[in-house]
C-alpha positions in Angstrom: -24.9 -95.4 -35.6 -26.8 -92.4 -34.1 -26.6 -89.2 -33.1 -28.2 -86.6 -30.3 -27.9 -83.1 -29.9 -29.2 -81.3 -27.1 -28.5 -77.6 -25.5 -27.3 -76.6 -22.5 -25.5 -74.3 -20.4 -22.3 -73.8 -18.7 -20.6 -70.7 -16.1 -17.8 -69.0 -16.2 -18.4 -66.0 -14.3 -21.8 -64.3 -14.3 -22.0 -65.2 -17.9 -23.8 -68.5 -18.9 -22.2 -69.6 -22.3 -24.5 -72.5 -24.6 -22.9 -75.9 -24.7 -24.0 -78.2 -27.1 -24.4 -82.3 -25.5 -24.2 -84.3 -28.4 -24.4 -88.1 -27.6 -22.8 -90.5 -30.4 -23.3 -94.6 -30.0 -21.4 -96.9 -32.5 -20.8 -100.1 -32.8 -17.7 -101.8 -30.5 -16.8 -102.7 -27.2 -19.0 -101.1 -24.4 -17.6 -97.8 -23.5 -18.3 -94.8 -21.9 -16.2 -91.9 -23.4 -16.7 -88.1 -22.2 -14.5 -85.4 -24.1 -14.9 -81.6 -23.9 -12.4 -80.3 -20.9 -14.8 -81.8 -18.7 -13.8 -81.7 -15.0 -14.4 -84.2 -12.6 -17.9 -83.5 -11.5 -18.3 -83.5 -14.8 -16.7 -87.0 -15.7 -18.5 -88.9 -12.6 -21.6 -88.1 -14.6 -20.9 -91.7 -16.2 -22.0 -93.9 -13.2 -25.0 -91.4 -12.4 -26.3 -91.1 -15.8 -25.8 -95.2 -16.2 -27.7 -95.9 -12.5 -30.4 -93.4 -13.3 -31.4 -94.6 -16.9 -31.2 -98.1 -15.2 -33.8 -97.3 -12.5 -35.9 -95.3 -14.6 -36.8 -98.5 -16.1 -35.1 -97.8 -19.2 -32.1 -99.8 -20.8 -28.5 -98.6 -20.8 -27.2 -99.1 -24.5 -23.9 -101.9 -24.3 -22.1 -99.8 -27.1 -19.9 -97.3 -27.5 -21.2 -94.1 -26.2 -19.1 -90.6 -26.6 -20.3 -87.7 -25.4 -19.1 -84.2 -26.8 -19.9 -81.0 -24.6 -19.0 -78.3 -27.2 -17.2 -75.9 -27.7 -14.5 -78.1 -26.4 -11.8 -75.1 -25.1 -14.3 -74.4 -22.5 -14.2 -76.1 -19.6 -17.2 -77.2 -17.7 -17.7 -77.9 -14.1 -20.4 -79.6 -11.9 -23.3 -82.0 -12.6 -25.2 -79.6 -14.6 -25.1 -81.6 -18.1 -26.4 -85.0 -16.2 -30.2 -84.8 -17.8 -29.0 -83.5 -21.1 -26.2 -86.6 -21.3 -28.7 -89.2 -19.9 -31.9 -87.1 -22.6 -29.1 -88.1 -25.2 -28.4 -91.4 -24.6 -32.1 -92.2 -24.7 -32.8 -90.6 -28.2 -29.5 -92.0 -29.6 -30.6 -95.1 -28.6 -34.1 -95.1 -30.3 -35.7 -95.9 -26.3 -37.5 -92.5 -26.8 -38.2 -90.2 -30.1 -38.4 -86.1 -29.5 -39.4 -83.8 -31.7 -38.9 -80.4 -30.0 -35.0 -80.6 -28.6 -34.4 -77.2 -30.9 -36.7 -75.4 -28.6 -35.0 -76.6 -25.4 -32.7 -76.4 -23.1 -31.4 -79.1 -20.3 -29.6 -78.3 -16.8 -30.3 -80.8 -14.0 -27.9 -83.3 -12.0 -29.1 -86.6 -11.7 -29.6 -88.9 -8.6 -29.1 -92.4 -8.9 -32.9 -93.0 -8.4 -33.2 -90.6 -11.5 -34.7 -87.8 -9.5 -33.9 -84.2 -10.6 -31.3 -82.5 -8.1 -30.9 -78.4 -8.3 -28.4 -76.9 -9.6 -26.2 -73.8 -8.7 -26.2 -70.6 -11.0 -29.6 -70.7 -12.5 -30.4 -67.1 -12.5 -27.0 -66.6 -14.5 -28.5 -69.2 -17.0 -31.9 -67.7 -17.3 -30.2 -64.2 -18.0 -28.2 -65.4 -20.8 -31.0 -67.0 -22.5 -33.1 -64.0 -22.2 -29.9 -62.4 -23.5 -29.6 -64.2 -26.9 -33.4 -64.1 -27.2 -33.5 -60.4 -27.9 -35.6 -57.5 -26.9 -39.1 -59.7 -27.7 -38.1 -63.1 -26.1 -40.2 -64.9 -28.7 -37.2 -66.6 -29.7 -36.2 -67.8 -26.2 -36.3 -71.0 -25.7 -38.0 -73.1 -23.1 -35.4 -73.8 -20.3 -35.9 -77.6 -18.4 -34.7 -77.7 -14.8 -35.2 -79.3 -11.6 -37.9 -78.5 -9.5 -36.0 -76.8 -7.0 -34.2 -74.5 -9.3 -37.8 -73.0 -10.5 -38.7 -70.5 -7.6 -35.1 -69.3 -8.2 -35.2 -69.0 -12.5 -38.6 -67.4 -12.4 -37.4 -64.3 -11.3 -36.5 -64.0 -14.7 -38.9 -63.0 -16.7 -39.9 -63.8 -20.3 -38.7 -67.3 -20.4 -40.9 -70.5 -20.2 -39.5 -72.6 -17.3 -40.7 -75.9 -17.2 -39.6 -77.5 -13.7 -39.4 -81.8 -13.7 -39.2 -84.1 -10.2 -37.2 -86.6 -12.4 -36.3 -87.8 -15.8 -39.4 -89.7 -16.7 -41.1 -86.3 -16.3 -38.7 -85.0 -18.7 -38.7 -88.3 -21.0 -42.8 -88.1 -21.1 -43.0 -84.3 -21.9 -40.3 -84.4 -25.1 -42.3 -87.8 -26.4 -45.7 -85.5 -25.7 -47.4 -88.0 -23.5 -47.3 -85.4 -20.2 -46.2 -82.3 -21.1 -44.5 -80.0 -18.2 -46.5 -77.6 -17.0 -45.1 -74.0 -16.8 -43.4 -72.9 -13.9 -45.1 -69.3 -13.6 -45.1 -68.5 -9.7 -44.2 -65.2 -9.2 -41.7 -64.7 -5.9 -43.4 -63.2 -3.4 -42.5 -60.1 -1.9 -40.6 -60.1 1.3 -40.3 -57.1 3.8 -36.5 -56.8 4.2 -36.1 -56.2 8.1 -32.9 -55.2 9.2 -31.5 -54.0 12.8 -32.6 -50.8 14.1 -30.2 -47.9 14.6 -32.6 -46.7 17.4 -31.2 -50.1 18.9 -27.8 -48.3 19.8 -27.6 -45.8 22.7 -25.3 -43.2 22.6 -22.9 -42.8 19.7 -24.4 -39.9 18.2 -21.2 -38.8 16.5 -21.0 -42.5 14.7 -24.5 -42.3 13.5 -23.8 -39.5 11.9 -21.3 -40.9 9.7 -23.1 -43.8 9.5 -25.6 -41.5 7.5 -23.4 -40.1 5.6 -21.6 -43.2 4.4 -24.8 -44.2 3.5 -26.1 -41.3 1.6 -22.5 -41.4 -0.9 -21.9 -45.3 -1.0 -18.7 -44.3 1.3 -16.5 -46.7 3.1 -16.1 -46.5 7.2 -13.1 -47.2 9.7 -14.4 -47.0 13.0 -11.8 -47.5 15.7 -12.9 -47.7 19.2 -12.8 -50.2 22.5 -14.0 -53.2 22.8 -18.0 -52.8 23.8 -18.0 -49.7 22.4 -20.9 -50.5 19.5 -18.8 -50.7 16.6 -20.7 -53.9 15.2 -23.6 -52.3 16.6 -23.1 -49.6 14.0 -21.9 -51.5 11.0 -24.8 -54.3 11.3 -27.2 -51.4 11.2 -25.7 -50.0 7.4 -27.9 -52.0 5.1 -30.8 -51.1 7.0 -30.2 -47.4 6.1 -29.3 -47.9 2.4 -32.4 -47.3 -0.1 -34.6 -50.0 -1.1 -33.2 -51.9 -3.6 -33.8 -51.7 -7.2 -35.0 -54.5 -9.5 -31.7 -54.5 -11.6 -29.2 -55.1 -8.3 -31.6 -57.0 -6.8 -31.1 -59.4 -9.8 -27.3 -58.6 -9.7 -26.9 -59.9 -6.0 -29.4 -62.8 -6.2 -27.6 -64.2 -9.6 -24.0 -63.8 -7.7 -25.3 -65.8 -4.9 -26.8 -68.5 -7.2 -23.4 -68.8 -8.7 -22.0 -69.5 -5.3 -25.0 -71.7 -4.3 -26.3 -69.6 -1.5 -29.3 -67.5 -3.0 -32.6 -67.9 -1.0 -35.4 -66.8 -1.8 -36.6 -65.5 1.5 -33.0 -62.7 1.2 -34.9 -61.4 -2.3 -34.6 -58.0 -2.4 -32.4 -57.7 0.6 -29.2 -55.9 1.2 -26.8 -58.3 1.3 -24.2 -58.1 4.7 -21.3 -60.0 4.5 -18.7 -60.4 7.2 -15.9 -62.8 6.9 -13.9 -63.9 10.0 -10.6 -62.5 10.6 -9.0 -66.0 9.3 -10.2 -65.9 6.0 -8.0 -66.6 2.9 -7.2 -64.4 0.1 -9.5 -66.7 -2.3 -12.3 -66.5 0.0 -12.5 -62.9 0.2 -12.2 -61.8 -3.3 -12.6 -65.2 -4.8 -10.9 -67.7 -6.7 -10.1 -71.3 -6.8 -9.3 -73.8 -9.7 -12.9 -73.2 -10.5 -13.3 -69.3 -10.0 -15.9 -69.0 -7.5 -17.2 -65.4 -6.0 -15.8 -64.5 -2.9 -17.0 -61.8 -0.3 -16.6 -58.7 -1.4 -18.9 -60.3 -4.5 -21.5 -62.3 -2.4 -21.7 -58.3 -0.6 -22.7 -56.8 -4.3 -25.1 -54.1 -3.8 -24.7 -54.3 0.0 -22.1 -54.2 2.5 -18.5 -56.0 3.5 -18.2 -55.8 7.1 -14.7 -56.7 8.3 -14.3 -56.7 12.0 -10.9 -56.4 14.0 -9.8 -55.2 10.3 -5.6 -55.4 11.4 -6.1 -59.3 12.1 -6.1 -59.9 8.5 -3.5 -61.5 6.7 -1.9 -58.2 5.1 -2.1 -59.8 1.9 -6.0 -60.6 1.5 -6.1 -56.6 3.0 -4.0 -55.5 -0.1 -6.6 -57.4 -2.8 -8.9 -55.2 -1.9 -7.5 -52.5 -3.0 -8.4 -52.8 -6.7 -12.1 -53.9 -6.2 -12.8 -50.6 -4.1 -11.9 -48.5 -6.8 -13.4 -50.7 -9.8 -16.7 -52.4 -8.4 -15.4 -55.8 -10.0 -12.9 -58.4 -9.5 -10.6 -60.2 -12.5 -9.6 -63.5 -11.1 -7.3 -65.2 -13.7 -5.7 -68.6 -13.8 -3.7 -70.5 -16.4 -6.7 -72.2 -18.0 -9.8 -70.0 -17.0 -10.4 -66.7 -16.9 -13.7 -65.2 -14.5 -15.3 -61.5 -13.9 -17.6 -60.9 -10.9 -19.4 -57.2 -9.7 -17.4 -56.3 -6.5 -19.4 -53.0 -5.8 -19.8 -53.5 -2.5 -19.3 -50.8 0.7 -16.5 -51.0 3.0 -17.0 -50.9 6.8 -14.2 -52.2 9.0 -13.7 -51.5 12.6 -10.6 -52.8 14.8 -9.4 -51.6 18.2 -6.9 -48.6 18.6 -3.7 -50.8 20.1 -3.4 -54.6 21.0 -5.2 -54.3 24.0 -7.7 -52.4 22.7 -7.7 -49.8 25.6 -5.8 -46.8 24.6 -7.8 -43.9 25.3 -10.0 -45.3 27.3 -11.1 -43.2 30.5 -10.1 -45.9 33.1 -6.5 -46.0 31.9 -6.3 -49.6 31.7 -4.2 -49.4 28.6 -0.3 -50.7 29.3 0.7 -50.9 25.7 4.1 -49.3 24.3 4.1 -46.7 21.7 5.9 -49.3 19.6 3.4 -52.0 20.2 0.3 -49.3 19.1 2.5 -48.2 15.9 3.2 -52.1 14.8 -0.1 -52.8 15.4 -1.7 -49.9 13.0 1.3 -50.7 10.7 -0.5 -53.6 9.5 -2.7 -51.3 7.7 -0.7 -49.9 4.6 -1.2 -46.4 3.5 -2.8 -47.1 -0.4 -5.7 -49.3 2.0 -5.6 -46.4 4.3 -6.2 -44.0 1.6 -8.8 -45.6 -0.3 -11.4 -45.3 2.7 -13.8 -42.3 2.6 -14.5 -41.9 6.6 -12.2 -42.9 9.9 -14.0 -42.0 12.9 -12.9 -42.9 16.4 -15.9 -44.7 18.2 -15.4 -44.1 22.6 -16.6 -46.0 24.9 -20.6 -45.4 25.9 -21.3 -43.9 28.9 -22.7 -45.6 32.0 -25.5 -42.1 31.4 -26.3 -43.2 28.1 -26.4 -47.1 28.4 -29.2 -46.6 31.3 -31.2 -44.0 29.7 -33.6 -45.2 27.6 -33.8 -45.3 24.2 -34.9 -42.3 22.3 -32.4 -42.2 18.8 -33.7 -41.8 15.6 -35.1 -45.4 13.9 -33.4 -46.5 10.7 -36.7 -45.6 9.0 -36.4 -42.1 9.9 -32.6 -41.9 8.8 -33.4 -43.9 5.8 -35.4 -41.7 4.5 -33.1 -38.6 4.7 -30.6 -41.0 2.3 -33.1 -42.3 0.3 -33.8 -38.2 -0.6 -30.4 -37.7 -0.7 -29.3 -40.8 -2.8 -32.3 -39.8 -5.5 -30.6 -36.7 -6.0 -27.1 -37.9 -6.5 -29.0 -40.5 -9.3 -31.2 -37.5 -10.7 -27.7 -35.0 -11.1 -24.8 -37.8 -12.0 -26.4 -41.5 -12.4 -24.9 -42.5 -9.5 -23.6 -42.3 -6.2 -21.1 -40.0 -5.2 -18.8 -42.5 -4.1 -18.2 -43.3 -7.6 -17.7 -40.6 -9.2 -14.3 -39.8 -11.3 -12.1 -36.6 -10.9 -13.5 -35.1 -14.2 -17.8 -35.7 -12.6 -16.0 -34.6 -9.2 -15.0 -31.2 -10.9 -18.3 -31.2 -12.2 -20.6 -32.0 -9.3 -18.5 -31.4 -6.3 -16.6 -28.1 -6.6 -16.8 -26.1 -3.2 -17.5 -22.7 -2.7 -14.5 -20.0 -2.2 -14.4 -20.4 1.5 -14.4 -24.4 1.3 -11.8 -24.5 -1.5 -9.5 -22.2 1.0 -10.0 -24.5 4.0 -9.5 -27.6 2.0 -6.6 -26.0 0.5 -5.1 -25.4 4.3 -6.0 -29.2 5.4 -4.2 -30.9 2.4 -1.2 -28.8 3.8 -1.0 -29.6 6.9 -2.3 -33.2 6.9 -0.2 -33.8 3.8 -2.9 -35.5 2.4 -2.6 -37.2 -1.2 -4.8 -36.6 -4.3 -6.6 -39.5 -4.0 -7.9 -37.9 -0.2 -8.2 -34.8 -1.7 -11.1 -36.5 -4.0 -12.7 -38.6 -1.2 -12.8 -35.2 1.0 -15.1 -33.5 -2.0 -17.4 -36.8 -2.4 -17.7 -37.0 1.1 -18.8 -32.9 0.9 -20.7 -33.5 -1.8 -23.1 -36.4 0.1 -22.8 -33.9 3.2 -24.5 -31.2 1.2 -27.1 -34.0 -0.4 -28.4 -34.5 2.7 -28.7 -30.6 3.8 -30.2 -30.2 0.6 -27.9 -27.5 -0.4 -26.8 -27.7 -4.0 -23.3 -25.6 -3.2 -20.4 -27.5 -1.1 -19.5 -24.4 1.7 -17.2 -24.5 4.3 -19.1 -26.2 6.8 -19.5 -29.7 4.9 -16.2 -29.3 3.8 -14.6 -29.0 7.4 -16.9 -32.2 8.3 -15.2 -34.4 5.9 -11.9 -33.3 6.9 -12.5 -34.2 10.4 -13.6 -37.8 8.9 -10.7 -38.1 7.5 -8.6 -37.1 9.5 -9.9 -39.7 11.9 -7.3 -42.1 13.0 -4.9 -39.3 12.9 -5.1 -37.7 16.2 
């Protein structure tokens, strides 16, 4: 009889909780037996683990072989725990002897040639070791992987990674004959390049707002034609948004790892999501048996762009509605529970009736007043109410498309919110997008003049309290980017006109 124990890791959410693989043979009729609410990723680990010990030249053990991944009410998901199962078997069985399995930990799925796959959500693993090691990492241990997975965990630092191709690399450096060498290539660092806003002609009223939404961390609606640049506009958002710091660059590249799709060369990018109209409910905010992230996650730190916004199902609209207020996203199911960041920025555009031609100068619009009110019907009033700016977006004029260029770049703009957004950070820790009614009170009361004019708009665009709020953040990142510590009358009027928007 003999025993293995070996350390791991498994997801749920951004957190990485330790599992413990411990491999048990006994005497008895061969078996294979895998217990710990494995799933079936999880259980196919059998033939893998069997084929690559096999062709690895080693000898798969005819006993019985059970294999606890504790603690056993969590459940655990994908072929992660292949190299620790298959490490296991091969100590249990006395094939190889290692001394140093305390100090490790194992993630790695297992081809059937015994080469070392990678493995989604390293970043997440990496963190939570760092975690538990403390302040001085010196109790950190080292953290096995596959080679592929290395360029991604190294962005963490203060843990020793120790990439392999395949297990005999990993069998060799446990017995001491090769040890790993330390994976210690630091990721270079990429110039994020983005659209330029200079790019769109015309539309000097939408780049406006465009600044401003991206001074405060506020959420658009543009509604315009078709052709009229509204995708223009919104693909031009990260681009305008400061640099990004080291913590939410982490943040975004350890959500994407989760769902598989980090790459390297998107380091220290804005992230810019934008789901088509079709998408489910799960996909945008997430889910699944499995909780995976979903959109508005994978757009952490960056933006959600949701084009012909009233084509969505009204239902994934509605979900939203929670993660713009609270950054994150619960998703619960009857056996698993999972938390992702959801702090993303809203910018949706959609055309002002079916046809998309009301308003337009040619007249080419033939829809009913009851068509155009169904049609902006399928966006409720809470969704409505939880955006910061609606601006209508005209068509460009034949004057502007054939003039030639001469906006402001994104550079130039970015700067002014860069300025702006280090003063929000310097007088609240944050953006003003986020601040509550107390911090709005605060930082954001206007002077006599703009309280009176506010006072008169809330009457006679019955607006609620919730718009009330927005109207004062949206003041307050108005007056940011003047420079002007007091809210007056004039930034105060501009955010009434953005919100009143879709209105008129």
């Amino acid at each position: 009889m003999a025993l293995a124990v070996l350390r791991s890791r498994a997801l749920a959410g951004l957190a990485a909780p330790e599992v413990t693989v411990e491999v048990h043979l006994a005497a008895g009729l061969p078996s294979f037996t895998l217990v710990g609410l494995p799933d079936t990723e999880v259980k196919e680990a059998r033939d893998r683990v069997r084929a690559a010990i096999q062709n690895c030249g080693f000898e798969f053990p005819q006993r019985r072989i059970t294999v606890n991944l504790a603690p056993a009410d969590l459940p655990k998901e994908s072929g992660r725990f292949d190299l620790p199962i298959a490490l296991g078997i091969l100590i249990a069985s006395g094939q190889i002897k290692a001394a140093t399995l305390d100090s490790h930990e194992f993630v790695g799925e297992l081809a059937l040639s015994g080469e070392l796959r990678a493995v989604r959500g390293t970043l997440a693993m990496c963190a939570a070791i760092r975690h538990e090691a403390g302040p001085q990492h010196n109790t950190a241990r080292a953290f096995v992987l596959p080679l592929e997975s290395a360029p991604e965990a190294a962005l963490i630092d203060g843990i020793s990674i120790l990439p392999a191709k395949n297990l005999l690399q990993v069998c060799a450096h446990l017995t001491g004959r090769e040890l790993l060498a330390p994976f210690a290539v630091a990721p270079a660092p990429t110039l994020a390049r983005y659209p330029d806003l200079a790019e769109v002609k015309g539309q000097a009223q939408a780049k406006r707002a465009l600044e401003v939404a991206a001074a405060g961390g506020h959420s658009l609606l543009m509604s315009g034609p078709p052709g009229a640049g509204k995708s223009m506009l919104a693909q031009r958002l990260p681009g305008l948004l400061p640099p990004m710091t080291a913590a939410e660059a982490l943040e975004s590249a350890a959500v994407h790892s989760l769902a598989g799709s980090f790459k390297l060369a998107h380091w220290n990018q804005r992230p810019f999501r934008a789901p088509h109209h079709s998408a489910s409910q799960a996909a945008l905010v997430g889910g699944g048996g499995t909780p995976r992230p979903g959109e508005i996650s994978l757009a952490h730190n960056g933006t959600l762009f949701l084009d012909e916004l009233p084509e969505f199902q009204r239902g994934v609209l509605e979900a939203l509605r929670e993660p713009l207020e609270t950054g994150q996203i619960n998703i619960a199911r009857a056996a698993r529970r999972a938390e992702f960041p959801a702090r993303f920025q809203l910018v949706a555009a959609m055309n002002p009736c079916p046809c998309g031609w009301l308003g337009h100068a040619a007249g080419k619009c033939r829809c009913t007043p009851d068509q155009v009110t169904r049609y902006r019907g399928k966006l409720s009033g809470p969704l409505l109410d939880r955006i910061d700016l609606m601006l209508d977006v005209p068509a460009v004029a034949e004057a502007d498309l054939s003039a030639r260029g001469d906006g402001e770049s994104s550079a130039t703009v970015r700067s002014r919110v860069t300025a702006a957004r280090a003063v929000q950070i310097e007088r609240q820790g944050k953006p003003n997008a986020r601040l509550s009614p107390d911090e709005i009170d605060l930082h954001a009361r206007p002077d006599e003049a703009g309280a009176q004019l506010l006072k008169q708009a809330m009457a006679r665009l019955a607006l609620t309290a919730r718009a009330y709020h927005r109207i004062l953040k949206v003041a307050r990142s108005i007056a940011d980017l003047a420079g002007i510590q007091q809210i007056n009358s004039a930034h105060v009027a501009e955010a009434i006109h953005y919100r009143r928007g879709l209105a008129d």
